[in-house]
VMD Tcl script that draws the C-alpha trace (Angstrom):
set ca {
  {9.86 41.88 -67.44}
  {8.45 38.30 -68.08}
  {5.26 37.90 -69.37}
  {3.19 35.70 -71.91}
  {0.30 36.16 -74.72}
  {-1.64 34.28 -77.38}
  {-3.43 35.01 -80.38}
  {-5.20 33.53 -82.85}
  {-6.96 34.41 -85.96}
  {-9.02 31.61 -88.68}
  {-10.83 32.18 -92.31}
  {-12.47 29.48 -94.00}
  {-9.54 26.92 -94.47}
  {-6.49 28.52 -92.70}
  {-5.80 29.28 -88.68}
  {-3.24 30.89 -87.44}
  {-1.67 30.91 -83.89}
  {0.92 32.95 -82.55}
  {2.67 32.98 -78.87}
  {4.77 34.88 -77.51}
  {6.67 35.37 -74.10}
  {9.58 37.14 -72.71}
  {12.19 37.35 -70.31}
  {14.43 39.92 -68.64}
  {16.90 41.38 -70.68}
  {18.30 45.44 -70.97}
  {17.59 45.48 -74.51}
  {14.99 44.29 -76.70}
  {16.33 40.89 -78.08}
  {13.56 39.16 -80.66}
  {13.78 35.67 -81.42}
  {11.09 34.38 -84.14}
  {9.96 30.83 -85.21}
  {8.14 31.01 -88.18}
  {7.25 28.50 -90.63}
  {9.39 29.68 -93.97}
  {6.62 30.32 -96.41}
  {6.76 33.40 -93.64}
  {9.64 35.13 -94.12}
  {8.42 38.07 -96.25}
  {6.77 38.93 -93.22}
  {9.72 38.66 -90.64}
  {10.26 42.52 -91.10}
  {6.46 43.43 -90.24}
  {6.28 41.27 -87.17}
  {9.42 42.54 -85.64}
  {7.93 46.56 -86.00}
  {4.92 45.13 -84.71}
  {6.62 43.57 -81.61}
  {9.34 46.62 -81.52}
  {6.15 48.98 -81.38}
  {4.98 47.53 -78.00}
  {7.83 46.10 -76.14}
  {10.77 48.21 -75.72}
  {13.03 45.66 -73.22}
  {12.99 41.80 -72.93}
  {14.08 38.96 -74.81}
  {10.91 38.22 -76.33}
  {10.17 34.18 -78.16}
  {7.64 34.48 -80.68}
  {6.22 31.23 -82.30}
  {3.80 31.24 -85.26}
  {2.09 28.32 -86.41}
  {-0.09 27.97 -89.51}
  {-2.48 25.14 -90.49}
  {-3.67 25.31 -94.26}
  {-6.65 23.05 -95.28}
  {-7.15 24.84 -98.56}
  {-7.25 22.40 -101.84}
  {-4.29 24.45 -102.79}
  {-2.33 24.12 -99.70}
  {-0.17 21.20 -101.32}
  {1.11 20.78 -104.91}
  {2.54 17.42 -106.03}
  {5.27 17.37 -108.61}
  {6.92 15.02 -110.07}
  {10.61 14.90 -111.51}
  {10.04 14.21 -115.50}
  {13.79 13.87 -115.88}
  {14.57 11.14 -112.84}
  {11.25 9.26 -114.68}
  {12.45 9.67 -117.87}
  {15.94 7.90 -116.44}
  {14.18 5.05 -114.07}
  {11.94 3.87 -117.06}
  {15.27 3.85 -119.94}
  {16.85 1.63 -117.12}
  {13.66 -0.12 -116.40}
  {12.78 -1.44 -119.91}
  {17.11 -1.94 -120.50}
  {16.92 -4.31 -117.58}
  {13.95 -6.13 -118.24}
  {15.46 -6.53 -122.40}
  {18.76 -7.70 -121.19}
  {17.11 -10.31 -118.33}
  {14.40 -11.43 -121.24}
  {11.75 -10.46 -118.30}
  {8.40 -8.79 -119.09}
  {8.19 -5.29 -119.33}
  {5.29 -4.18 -116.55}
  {6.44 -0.57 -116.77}
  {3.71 1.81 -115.57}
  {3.57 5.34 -113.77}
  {2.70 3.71 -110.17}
  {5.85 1.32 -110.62}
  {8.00 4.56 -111.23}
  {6.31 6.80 -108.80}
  {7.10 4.27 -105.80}
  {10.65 5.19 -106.50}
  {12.82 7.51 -104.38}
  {12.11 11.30 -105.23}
  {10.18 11.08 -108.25}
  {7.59 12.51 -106.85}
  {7.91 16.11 -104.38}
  {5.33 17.45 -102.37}
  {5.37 21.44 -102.48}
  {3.63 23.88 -100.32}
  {1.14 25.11 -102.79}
  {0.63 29.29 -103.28}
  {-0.07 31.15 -100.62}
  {-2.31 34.10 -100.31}
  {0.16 36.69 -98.67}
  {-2.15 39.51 -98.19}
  {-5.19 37.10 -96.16}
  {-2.20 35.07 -94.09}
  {-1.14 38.72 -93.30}
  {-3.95 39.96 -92.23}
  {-4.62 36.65 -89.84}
  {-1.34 37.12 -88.86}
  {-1.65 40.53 -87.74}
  {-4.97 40.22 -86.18}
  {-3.53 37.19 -84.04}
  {0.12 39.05 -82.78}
  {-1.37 41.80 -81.89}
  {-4.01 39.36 -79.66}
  {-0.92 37.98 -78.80}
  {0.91 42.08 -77.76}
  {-2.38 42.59 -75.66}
  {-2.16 39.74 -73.75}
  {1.78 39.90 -72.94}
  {2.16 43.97 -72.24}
  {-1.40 43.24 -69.83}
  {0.47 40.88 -67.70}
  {4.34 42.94 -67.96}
  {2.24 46.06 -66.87}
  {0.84 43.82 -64.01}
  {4.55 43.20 -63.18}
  {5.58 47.04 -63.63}
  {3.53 48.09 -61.35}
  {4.23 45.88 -58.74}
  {8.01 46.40 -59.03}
  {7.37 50.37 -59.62}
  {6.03 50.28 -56.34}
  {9.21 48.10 -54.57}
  {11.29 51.39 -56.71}
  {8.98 54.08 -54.86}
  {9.64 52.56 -51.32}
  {13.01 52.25 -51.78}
  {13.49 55.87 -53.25}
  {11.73 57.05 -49.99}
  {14.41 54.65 -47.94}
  {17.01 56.91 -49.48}
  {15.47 60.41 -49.41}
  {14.72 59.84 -45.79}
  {18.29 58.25 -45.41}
  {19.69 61.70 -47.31}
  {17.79 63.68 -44.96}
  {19.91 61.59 -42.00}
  {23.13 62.30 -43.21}
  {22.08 65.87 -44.25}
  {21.55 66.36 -40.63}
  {24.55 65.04 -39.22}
  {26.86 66.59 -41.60}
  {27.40 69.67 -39.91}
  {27.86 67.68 -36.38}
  {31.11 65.80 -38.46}
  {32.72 69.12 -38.34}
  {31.72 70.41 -34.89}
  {32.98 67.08 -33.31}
  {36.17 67.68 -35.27}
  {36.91 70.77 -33.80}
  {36.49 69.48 -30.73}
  {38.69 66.60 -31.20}
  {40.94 69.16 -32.72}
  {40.93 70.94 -29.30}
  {41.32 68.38 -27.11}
  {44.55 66.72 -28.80}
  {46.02 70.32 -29.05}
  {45.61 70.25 -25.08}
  {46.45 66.67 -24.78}
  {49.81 67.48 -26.42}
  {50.92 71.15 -24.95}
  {48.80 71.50 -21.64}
  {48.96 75.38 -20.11}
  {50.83 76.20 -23.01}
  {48.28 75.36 -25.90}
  {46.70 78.86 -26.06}
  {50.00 79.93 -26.32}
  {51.55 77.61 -29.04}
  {48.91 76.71 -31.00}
  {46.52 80.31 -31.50}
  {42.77 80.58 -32.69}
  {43.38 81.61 -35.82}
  {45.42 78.30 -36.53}
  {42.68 76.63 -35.44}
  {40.28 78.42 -37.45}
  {42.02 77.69 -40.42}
  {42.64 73.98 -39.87}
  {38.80 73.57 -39.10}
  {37.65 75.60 -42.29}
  {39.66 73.12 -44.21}
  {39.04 70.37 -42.83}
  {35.30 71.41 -43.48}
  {35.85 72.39 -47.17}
  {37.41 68.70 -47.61}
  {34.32 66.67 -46.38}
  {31.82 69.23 -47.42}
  {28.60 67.33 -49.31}
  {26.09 69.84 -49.45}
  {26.22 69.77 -53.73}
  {25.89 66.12 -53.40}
  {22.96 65.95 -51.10}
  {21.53 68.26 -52.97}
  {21.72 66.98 -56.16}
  {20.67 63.42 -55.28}
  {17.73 64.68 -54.01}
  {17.06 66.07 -57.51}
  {18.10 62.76 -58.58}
  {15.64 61.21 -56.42}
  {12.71 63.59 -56.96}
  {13.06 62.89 -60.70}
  {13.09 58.96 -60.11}
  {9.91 59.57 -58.26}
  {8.57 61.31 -61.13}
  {9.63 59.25 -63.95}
  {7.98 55.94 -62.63}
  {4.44 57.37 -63.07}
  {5.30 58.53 -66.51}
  {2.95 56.26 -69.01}
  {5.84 55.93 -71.28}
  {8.89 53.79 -71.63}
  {11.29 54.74 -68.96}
  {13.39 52.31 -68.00}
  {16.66 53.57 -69.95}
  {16.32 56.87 -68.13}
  {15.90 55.88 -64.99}
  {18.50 53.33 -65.61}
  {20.77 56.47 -66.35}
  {19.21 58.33 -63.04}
  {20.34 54.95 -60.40}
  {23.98 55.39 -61.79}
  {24.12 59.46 -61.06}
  {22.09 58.26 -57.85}
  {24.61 55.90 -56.76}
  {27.76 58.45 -57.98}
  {26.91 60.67 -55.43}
  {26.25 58.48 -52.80}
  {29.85 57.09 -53.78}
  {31.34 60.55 -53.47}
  {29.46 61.15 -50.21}
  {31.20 57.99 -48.81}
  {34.70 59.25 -50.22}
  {34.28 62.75 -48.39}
  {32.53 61.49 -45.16}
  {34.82 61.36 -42.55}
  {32.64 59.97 -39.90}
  {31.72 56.27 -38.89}
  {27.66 56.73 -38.82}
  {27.61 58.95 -42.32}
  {29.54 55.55 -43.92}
  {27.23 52.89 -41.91}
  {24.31 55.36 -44.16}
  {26.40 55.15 -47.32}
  {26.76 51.48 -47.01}
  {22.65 50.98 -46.35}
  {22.34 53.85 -48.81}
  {24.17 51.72 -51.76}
  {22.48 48.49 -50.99}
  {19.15 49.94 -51.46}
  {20.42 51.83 -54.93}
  {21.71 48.38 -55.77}
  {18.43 46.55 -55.71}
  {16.15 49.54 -57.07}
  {19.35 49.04 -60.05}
  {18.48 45.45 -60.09}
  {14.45 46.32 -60.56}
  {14.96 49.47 -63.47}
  {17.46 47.37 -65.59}
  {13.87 45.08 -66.11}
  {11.39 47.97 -66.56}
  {9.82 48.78 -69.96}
}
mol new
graphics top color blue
foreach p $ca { graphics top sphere $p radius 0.5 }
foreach p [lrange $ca 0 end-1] q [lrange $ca 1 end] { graphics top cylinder $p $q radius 0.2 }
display resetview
């Protein structure tokens, strides 16, 4: 599910801002962008995140301002001086030219002197960090559980599409085999006329009907997708994660549906299978994206 959330937290002399949004995706996938005076602290923000998101590829960007005395050191390289002023004072000897040497003369040099972050108080930047991702949590699960809902209710529509759908072609099931035996009948007259009764006996009949309606029987299947269905009913107004399982529910869903088709020897039951898989395909297209 998409979504997006900010935090931030401030002391004194440091603020610190973190955003966050997310994208579809099956799996949880999370990308961070921290500066690197951070990265003790990768491990904690991705339990934090893993804690409240279960699915989406999630961007998370932290950025810290530092206005501390301490939040710069400046150092300079005593061996690279040491080196610029014994080739200062051997020029200026060899080209008879005055001396001049001085620190600022040496410190306008390349890399002499380094600025360094200065020491960071872990345990405070922690505790601003913590206070502003989980601002940041709040804000992004509030508007993904906006989203849920709205596409848990497209998944509860549809589900009633099928069950009343399953109901359909529980109805005309038995009618496939009592229009088969009359078929039956009629080509077994078609082909031997007065002598049918004679040729062809009951009992044959009997037997090539009971067959024929053992082959395209789908009373397990329509009765375990409505199981299937009930429990996808159910499992959307669970307060929980949920979207793996009824991931795993749409692909039993859509199995029997497929072995419906396979048995159904009748143009209208396959017109339902065909509407019947189109609506399993987009309720698979909303479940891959719930939490």
């Amino acid at each position: 599910m998409t979504g997006y959330g900010r935090g931030e937290a401030a002391g004194a002399e440091r603020r610190l801002i973190v955003e966050i949004k997310s994208v579809n995706n099956r799996y949880c996938d999370i990308q961070i962008r921290m500066p690197r005076l951070f990265a003790a602290l990768e491990n904690r923000v991705r339990e934090m995140v893993a804690s409240r998101v279960a699915r989406g590829k999630l961007d998370l960007y932290i950025t810290y301002e530092d206005r501390s005395a301490q939040a710069s050191q400046v150092r300079y390289d005593a061996g690279l001086v040491h080196a610029y002023a014994l080739a200062l004072r051997e020029m200026a000897s060899r080209e008879n030219m005055p001396d001049g040497l001085n620190a600022g003369l040496i410190a306008r040099f390349n890399d002499v002197l380094q600025v360094e972050p200065g020491v960071v108080p872990m345990d405070e930047v922690q505790a601003l960090l913590e206070h502003a991702l989980n601002q940041a949590l709040d804000g992004l699960c509030k508007m993904r559980a906006l989203e849920g809902a709205r596409m848990a209710d497209d998944i509860r529509e549809r589900a009633q599409r099928l069950e009343t759908m399953r109901q359909g072609v529980a109805a005309r099931a038995p009618q496939v085999v009592t229009a088969y035996r009359q078929r039956l009948t009629d080509r077994v007259q078609e082909l031997f006329g007065d002598q049918a009764s004679s040729l062809v006996s009951e009992e044959r009949l009997a037997v090539e009907i009971a067959m024929y309606a053992d082959k395209c029987a789908i009373d397990e299947e329509l009765v375990r997708l409505q199981s299937h269905l009930k429990q996808l009913q159910e499992g959307i107004g669970l307060d929980e994660p949920v979207g793996k399982k009824l991931d795993f529910l749409v692909q039993e869903i859509n199995r029997e549906i497929n072995t419906i088709g396979s048995k159904a020897n009748d143009l209208n039951l396959v017109q339902d299978v065909v509407t019947m898989k189109s609506e399993v395909e987009k309720i698979r297209e909303q479940v891959q994206n719930l939490e």
